[in-house]
PDB file of N, CA, C, O and CB in Angstrom:
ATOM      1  N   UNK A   1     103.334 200.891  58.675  1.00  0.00           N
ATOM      2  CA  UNK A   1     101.959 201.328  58.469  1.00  0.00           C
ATOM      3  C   UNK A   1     101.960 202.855  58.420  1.00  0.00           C
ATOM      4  O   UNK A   1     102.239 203.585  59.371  1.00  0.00           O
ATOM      5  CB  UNK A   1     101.007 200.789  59.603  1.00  0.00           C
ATOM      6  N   UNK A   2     101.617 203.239  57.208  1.00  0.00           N
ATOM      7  CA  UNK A   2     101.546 205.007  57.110  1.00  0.00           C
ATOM      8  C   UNK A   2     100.555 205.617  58.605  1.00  0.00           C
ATOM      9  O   UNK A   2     100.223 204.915  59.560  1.00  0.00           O
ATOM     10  CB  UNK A   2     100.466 205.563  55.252  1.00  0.00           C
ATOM     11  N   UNK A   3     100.348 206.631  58.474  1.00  0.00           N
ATOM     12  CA  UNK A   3      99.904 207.484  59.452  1.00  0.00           C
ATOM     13  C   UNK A   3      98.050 207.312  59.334  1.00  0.00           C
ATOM     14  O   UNK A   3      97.296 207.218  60.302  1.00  0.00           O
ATOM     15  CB  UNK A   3     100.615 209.150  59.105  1.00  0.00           C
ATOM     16  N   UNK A   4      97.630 207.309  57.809  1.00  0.00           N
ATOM     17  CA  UNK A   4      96.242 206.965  57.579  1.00  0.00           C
ATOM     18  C   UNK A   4      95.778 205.243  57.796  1.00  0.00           C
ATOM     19  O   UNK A   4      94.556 205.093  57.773  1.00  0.00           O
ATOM     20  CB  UNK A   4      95.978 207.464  56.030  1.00  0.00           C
ATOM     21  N   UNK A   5      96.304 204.406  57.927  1.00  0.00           N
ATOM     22  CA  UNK A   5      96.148 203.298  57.709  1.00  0.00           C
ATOM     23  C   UNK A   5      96.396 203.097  59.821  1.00  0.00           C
ATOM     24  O   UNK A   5      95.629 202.309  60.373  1.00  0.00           O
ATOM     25  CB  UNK A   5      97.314 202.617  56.264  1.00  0.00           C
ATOM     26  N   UNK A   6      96.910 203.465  60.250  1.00  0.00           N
ATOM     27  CA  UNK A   6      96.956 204.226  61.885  1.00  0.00           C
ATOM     28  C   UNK A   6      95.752 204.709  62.196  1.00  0.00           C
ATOM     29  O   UNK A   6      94.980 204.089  62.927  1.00  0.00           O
ATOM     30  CB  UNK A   6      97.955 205.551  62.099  1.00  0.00           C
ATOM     31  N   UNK A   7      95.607 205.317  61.920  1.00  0.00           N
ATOM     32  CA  UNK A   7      94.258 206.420  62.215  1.00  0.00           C
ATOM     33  C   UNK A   7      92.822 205.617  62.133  1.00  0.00           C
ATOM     34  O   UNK A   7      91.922 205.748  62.963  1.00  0.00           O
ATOM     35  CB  UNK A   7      94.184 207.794  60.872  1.00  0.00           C
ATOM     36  N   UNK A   8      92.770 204.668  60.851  1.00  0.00           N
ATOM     37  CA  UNK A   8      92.015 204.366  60.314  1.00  0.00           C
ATOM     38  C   UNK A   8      91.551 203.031  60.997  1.00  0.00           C
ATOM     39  O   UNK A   8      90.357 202.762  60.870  1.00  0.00           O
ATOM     40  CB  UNK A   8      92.375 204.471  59.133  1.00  0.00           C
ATOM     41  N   UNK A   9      92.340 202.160  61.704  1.00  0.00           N
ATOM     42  CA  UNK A   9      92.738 201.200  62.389  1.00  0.00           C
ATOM     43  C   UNK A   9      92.290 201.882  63.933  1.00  0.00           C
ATOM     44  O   UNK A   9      91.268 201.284  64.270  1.00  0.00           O
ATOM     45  CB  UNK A   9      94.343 200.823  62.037  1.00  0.00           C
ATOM     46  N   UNK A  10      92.523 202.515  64.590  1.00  0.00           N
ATOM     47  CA  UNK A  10      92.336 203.235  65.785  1.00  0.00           C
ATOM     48  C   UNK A  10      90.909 203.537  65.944  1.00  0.00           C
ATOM     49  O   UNK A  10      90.407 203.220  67.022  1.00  0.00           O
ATOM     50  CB  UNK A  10      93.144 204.456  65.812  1.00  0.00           C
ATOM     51  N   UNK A  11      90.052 204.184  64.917  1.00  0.00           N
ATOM     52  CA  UNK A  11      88.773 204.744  64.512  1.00  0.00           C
ATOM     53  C   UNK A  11      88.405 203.557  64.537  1.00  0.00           C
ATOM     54  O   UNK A  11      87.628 203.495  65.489  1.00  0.00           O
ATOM     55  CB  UNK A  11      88.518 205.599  63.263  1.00  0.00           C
ATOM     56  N   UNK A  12      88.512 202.256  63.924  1.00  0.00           N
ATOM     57  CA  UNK A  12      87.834 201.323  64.068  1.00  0.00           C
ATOM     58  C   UNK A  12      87.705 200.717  65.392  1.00  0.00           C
ATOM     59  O   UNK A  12      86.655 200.291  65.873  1.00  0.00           O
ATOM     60  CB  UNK A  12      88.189 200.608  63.266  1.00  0.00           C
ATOM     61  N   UNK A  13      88.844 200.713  65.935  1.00  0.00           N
ATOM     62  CA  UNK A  13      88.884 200.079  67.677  1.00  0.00           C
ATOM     63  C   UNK A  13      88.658 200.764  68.638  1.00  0.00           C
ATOM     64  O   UNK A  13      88.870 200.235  69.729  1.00  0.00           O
ATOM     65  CB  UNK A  13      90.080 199.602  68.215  1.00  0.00           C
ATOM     66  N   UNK A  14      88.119 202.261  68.617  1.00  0.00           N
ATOM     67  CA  UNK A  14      87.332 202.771  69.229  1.00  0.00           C
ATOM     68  C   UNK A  14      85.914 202.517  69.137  1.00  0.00           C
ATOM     69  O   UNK A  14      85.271 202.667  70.176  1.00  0.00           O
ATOM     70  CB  UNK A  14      87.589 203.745  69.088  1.00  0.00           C
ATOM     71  N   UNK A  15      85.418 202.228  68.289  1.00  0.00           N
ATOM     72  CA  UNK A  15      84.266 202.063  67.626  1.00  0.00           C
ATOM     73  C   UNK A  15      83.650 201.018  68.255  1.00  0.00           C
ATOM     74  O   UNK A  15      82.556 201.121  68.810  1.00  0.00           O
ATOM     75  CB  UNK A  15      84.409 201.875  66.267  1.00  0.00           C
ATOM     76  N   UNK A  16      84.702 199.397  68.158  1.00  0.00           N
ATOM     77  CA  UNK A  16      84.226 198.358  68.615  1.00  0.00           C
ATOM     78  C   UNK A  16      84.557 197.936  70.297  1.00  0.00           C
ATOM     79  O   UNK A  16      84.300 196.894  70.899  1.00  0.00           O
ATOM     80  CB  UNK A  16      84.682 197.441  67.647  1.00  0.00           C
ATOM     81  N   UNK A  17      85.294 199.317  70.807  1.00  0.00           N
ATOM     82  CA  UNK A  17      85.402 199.228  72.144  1.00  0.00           C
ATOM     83  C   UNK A  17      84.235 200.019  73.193  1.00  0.00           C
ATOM     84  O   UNK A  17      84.178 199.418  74.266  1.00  0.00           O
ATOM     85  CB  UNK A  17      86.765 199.725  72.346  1.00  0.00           C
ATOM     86  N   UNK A  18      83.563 200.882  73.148  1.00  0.00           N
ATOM     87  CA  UNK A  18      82.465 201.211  72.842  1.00  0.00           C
ATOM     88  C   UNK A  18      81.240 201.250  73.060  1.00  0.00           C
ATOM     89  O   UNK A  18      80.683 201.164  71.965  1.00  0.00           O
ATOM     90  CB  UNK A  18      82.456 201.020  72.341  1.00  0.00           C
ATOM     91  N   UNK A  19      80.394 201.345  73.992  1.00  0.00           N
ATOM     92  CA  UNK A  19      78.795 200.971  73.673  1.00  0.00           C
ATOM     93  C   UNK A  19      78.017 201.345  72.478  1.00  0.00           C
ATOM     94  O   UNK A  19      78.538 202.237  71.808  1.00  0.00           O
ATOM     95  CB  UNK A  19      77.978 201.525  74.656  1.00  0.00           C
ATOM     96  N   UNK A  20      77.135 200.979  72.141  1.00  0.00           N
ATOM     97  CA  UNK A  20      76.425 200.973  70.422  1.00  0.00           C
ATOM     98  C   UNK A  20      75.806 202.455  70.693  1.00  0.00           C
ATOM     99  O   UNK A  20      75.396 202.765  71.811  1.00  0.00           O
ATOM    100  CB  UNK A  20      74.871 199.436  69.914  1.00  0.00           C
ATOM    101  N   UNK A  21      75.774 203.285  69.657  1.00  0.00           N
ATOM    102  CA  UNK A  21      74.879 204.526  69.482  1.00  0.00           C
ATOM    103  C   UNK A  21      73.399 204.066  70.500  1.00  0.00           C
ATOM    104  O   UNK A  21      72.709 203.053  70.617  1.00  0.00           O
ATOM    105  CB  UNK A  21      74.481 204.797  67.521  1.00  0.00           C
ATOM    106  N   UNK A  22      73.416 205.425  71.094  1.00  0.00           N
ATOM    107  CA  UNK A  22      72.117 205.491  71.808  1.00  0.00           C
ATOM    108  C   UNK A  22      70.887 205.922  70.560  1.00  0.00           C
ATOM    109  O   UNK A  22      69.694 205.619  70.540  1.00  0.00           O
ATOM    110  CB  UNK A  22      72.272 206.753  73.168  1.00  0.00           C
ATOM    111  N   UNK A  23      71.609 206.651  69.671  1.00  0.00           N
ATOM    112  CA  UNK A  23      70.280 206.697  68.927  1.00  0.00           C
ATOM    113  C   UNK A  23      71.032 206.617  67.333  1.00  0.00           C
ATOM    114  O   UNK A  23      72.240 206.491  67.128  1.00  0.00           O
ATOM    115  CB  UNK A  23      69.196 208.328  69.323  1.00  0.00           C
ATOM    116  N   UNK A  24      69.853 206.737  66.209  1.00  0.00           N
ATOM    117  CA  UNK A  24      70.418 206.246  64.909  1.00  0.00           C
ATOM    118  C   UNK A  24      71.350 207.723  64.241  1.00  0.00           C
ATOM    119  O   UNK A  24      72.565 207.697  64.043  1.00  0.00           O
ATOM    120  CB  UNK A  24      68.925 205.655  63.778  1.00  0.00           C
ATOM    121  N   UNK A  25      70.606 208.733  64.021  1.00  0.00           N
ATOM    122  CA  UNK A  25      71.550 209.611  63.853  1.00  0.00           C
ATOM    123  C   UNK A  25      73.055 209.872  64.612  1.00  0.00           C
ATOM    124  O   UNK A  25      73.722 210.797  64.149  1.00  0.00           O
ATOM    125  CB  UNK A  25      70.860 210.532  63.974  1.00  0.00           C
ATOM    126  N   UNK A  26      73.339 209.485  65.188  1.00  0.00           N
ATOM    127  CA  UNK A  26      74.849 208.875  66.319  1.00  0.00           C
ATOM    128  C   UNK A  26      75.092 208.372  65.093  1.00  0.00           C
ATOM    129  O   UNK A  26      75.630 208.861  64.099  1.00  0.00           O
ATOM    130  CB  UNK A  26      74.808 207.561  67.981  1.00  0.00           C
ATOM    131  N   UNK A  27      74.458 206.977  65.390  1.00  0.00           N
ATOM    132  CA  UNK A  27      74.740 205.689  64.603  1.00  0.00           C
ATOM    133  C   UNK A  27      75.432 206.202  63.108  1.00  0.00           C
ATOM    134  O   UNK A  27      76.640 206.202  62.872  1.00  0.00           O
ATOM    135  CB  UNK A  27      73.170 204.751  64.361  1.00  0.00           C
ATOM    136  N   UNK A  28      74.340 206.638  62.162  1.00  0.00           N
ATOM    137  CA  UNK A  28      74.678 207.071  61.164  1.00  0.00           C
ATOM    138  C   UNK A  28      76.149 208.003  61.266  1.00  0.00           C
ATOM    139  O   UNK A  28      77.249 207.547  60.953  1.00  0.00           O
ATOM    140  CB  UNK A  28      73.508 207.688  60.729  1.00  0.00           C
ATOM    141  N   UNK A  29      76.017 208.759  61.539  1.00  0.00           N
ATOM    142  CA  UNK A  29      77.267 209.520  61.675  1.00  0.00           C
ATOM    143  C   UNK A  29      78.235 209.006  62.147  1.00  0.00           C
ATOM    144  O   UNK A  29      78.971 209.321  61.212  1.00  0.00           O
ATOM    145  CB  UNK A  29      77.204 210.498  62.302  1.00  0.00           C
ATOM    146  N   UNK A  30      79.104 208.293  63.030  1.00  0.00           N
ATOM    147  CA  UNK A  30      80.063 207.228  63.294  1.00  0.00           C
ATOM    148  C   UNK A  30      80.349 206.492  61.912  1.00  0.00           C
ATOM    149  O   UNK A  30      81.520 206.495  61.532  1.00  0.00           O
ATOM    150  CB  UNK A  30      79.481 206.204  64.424  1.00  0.00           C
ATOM    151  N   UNK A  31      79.199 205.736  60.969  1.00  0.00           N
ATOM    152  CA  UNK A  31      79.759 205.611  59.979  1.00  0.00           C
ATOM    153  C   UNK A  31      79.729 206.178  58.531  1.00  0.00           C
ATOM    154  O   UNK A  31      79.850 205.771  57.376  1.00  0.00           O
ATOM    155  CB  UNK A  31      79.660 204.744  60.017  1.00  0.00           C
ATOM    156  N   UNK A  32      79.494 207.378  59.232  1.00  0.00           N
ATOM    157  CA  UNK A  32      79.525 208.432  58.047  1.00  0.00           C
ATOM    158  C   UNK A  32      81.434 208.895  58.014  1.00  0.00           C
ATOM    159  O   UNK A  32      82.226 208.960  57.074  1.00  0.00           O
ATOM    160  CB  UNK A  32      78.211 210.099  58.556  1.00  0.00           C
ATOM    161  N   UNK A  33      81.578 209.112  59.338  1.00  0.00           N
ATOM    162  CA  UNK A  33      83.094 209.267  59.456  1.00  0.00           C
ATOM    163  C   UNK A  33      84.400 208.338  59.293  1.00  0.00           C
ATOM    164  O   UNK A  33      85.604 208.553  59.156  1.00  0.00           O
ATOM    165  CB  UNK A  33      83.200 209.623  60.549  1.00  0.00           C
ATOM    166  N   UNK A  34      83.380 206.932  59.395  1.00  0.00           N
ATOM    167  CA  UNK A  34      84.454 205.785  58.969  1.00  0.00           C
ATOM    168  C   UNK A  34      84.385 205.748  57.428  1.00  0.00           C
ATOM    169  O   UNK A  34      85.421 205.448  56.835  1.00  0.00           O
ATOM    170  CB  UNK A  34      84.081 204.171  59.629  1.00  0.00           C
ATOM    171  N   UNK A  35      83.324 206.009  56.752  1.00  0.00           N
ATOM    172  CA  UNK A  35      83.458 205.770  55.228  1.00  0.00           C
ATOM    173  C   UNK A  35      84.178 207.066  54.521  1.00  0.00           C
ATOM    174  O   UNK A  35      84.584 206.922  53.368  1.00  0.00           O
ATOM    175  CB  UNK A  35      81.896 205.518  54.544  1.00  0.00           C
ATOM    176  N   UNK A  36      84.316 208.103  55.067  1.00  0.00           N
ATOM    177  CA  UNK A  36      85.164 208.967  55.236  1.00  0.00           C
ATOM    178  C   UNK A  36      86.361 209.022  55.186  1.00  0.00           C
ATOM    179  O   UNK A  36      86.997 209.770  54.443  1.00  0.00           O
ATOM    180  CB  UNK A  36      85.029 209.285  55.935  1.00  0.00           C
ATOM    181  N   UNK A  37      86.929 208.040  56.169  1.00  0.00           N
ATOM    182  CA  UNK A  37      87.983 208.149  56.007  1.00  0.00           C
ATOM    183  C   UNK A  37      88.666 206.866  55.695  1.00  0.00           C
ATOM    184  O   UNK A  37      89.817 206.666  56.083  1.00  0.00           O
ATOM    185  CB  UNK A  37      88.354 208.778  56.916  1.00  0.00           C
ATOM    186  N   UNK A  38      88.019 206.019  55.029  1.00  0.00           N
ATOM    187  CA  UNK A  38      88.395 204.399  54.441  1.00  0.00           C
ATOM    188  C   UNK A  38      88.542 205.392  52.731  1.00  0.00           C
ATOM    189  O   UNK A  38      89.292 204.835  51.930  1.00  0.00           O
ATOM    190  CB  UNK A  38      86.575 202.617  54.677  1.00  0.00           C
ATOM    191  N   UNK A  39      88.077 206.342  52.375  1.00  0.00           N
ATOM    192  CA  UNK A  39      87.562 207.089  51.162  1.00  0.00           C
ATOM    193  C   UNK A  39      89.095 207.993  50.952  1.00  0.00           C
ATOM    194  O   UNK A  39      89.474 208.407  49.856  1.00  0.00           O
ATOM    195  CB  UNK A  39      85.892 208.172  51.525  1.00  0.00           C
ATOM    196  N   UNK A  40      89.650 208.132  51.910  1.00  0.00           N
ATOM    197  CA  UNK A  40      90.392 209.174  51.642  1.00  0.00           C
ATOM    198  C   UNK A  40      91.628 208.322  51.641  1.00  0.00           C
ATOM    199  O   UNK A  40      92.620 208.626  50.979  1.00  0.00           O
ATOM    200  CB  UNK A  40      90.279 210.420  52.610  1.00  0.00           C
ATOM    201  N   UNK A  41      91.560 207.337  52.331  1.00  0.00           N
ATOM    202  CA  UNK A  41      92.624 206.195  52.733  1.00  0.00           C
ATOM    203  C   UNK A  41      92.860 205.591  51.516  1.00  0.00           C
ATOM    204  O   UNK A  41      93.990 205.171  51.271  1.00  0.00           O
ATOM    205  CB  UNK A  41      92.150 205.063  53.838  1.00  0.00           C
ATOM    206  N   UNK A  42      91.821 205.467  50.590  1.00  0.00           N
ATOM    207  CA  UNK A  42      91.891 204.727  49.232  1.00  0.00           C
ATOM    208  C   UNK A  42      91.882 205.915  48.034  1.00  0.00           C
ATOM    209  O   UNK A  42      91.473 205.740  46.886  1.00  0.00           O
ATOM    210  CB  UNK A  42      90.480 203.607  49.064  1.00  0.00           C
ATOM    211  N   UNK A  43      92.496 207.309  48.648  1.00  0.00           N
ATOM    212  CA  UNK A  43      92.685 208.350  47.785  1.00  0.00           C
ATOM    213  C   UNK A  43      91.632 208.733  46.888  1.00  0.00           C
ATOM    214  O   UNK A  43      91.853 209.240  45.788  1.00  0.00           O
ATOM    215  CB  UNK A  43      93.711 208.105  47.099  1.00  0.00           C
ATOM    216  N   UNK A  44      90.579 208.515  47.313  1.00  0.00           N
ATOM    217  CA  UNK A  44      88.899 208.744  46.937  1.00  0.00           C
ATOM    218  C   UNK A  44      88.344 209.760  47.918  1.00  0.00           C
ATOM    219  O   UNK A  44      87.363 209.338  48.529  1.00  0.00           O
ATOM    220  CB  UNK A  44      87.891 207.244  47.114  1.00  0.00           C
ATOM    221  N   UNK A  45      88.703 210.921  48.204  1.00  0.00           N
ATOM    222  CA  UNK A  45      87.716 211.935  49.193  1.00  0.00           C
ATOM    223  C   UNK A  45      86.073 211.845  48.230  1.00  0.00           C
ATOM    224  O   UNK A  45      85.940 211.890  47.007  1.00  0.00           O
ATOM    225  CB  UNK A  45      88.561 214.060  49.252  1.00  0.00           C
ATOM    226  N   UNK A  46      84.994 211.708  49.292  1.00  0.00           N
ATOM    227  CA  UNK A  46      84.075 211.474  48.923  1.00  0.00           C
ATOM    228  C   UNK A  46      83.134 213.039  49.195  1.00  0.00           C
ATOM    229  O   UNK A  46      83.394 213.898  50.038  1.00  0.00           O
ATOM    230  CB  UNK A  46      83.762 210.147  49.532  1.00  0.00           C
ATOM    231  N   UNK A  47      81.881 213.045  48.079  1.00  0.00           N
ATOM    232  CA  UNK A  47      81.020 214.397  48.858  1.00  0.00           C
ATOM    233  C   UNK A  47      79.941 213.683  48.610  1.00  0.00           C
ATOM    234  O   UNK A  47      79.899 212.974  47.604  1.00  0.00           O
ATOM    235  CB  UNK A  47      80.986 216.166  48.225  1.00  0.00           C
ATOM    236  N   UNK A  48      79.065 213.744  49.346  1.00  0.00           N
ATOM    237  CA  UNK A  48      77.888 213.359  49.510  1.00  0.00           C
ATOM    238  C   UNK A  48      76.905 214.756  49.698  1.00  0.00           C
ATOM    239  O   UNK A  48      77.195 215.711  50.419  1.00  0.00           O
ATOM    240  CB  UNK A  48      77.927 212.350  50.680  1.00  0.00           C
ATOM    241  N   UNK A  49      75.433 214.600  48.703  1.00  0.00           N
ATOM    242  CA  UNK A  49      74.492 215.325  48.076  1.00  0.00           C
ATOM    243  C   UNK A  49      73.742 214.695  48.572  1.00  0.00           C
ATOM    244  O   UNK A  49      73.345 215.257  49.592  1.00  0.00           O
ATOM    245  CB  UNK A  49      74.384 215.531  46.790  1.00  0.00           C
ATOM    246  N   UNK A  50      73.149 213.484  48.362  1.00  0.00           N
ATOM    247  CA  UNK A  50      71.931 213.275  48.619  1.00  0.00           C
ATOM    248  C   UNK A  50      72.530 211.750  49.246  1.00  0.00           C
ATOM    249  O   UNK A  50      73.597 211.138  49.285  1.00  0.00           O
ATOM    250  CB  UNK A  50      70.764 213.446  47.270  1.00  0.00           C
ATOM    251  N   UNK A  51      71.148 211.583  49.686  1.00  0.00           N
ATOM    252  CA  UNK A  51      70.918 209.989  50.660  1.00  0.00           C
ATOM    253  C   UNK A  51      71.802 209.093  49.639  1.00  0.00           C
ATOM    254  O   UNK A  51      73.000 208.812  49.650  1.00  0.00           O
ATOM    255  CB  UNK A  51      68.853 209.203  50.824  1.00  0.00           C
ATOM    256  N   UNK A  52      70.886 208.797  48.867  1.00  0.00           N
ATOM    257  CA  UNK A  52      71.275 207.653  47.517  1.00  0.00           C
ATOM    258  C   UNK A  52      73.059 207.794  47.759  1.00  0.00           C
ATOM    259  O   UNK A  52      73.590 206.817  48.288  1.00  0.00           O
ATOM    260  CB  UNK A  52      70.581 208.385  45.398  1.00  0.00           C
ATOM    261  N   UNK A  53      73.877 208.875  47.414  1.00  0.00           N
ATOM    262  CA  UNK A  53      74.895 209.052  47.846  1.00  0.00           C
ATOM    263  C   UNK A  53      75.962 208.726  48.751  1.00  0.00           C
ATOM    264  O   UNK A  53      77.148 208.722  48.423  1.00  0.00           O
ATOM    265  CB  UNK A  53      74.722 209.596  47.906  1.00  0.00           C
ATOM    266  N   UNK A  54      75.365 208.358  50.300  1.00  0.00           N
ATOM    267  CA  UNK A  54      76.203 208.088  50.934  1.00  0.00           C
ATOM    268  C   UNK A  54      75.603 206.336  51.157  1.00  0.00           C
ATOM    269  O   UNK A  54      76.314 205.484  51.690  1.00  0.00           O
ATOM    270  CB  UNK A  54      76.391 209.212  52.123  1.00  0.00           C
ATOM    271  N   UNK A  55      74.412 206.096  50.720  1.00  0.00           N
ATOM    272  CA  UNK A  55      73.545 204.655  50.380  1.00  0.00           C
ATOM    273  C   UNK A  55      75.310 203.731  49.326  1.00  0.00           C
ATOM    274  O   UNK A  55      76.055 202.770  49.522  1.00  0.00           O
ATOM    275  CB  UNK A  55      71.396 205.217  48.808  1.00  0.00           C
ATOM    276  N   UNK A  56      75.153 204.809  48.305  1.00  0.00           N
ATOM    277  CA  UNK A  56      75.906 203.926  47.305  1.00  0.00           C
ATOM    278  C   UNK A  56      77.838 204.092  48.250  1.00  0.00           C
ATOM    279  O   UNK A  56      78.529 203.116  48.542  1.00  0.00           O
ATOM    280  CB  UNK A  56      75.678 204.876  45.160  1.00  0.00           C
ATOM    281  N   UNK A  57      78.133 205.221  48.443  1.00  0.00           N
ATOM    282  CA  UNK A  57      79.811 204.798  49.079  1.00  0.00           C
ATOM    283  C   UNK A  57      79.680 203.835  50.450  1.00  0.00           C
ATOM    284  O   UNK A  57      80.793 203.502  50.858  1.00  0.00           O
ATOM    285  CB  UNK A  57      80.817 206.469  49.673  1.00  0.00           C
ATOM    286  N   UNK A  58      78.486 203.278  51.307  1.00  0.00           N
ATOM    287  CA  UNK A  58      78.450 202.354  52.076  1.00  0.00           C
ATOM    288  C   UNK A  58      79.099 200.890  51.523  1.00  0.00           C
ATOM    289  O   UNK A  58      80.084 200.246  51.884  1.00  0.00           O
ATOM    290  CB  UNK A  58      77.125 202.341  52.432  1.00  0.00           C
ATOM    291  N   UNK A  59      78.019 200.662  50.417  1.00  0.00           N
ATOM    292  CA  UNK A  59      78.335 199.505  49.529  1.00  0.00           C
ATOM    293  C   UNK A  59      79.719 199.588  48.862  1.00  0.00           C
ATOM    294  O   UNK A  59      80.526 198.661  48.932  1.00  0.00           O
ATOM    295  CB  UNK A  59      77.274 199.395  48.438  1.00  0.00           C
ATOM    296  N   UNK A  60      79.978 200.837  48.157  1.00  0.00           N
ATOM    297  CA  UNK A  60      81.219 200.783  47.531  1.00  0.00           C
ATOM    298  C   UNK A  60      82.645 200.439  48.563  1.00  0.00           C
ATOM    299  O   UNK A  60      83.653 199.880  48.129  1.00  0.00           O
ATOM    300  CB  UNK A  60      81.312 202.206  46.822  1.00  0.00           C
ATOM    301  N   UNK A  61      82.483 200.868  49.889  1.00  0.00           N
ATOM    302  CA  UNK A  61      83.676 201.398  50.733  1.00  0.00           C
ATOM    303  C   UNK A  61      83.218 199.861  52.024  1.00  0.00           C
ATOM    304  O   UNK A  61      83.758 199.790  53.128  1.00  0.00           O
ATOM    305  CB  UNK A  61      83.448 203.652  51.441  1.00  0.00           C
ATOM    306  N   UNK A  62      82.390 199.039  51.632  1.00  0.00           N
ATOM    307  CA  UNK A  62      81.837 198.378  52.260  1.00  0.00           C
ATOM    308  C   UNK A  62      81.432 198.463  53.985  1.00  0.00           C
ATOM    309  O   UNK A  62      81.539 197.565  54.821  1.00  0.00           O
ATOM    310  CB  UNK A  62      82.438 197.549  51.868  1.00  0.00           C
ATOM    311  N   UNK A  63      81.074 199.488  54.115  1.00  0.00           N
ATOM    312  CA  UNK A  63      80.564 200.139  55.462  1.00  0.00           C
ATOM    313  C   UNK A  63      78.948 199.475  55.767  1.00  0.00           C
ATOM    314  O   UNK A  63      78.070 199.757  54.952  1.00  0.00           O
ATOM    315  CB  UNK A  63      80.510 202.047  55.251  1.00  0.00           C
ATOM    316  N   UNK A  64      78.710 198.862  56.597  1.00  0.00           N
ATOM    317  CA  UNK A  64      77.319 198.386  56.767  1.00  0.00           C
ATOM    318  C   UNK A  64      76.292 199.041  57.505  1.00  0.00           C
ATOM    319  O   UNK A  64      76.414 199.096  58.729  1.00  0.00           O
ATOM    320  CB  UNK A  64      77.353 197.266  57.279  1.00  0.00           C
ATOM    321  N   UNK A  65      75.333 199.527  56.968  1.00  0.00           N
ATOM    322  CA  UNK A  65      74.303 200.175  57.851  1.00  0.00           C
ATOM    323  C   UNK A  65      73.174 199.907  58.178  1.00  0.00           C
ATOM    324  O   UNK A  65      72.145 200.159  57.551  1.00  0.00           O
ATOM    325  CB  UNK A  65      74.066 201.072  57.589  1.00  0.00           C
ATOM    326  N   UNK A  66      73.310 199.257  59.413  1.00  0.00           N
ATOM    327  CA  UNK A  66      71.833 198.873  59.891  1.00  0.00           C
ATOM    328  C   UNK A  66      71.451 199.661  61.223  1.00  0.00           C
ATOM    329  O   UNK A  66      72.074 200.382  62.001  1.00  0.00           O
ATOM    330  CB  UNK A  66      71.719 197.190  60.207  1.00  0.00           C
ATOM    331  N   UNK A  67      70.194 199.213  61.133  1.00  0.00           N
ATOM    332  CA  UNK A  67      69.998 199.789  62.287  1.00  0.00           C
ATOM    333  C   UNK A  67      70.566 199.279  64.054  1.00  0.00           C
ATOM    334  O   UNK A  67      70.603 198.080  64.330  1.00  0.00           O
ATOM    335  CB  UNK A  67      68.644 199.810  62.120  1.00  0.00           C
ATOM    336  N   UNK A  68      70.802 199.908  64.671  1.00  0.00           N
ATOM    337  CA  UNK A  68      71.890 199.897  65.946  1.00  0.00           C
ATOM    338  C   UNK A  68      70.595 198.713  66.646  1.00  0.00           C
ATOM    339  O   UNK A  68      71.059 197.639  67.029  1.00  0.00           O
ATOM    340  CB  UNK A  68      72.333 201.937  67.052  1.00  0.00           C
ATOM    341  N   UNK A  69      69.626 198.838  66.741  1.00  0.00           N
ATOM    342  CA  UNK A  69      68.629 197.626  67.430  1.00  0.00           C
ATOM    343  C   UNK A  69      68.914 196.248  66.576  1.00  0.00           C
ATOM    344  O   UNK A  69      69.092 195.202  67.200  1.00  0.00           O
ATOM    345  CB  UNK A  69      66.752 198.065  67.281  1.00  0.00           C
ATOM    346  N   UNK A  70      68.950 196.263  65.284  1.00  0.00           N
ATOM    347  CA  UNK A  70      69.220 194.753  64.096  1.00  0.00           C
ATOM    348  C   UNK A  70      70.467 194.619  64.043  1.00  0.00           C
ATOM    349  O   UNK A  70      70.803 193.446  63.881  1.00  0.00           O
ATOM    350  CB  UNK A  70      68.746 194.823  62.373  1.00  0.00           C
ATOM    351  N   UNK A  71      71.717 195.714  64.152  1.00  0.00           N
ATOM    352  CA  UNK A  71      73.088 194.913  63.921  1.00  0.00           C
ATOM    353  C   UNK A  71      73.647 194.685  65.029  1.00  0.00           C
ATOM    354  O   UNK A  71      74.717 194.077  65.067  1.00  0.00           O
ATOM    355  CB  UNK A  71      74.113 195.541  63.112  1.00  0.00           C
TER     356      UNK A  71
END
């Protein structure tokens, strides 16, 4: 297993070891940094401009975003 596919694996099991974001901006950002780096892992560095933006690499990079009270 390369060094990103490590990392990337680790980030996730921190994540689900864990208590849930106390609030949504947390929330958001945790998987702002996992789609991040699933993006770079698949040799796709991503930039995000606007909402719609990081809306569409969720779906693309299949990152789910709900809210921390519904998921």
């Amino acid at each position: 297993m390369c060094q990103m596919d490590t990392l990337c694996s680790l980030y996730t099991d921190v994540l689900a070891c864990r208590s849930p974001a106390k609030n949504y901006a947390l929330f958001l950002l945790e998987r702002y940094l996992q789609l991040k780096i699933k993006a770079v892992r698949a040799g796709k560095p991503i930039e995000l401009k606007i909402v719609e933006d990081f809306i569409n690499c969720c779906k693309h990079y299949g990152v789910k975003v709900m809210s921390p009270k519904n998921g």
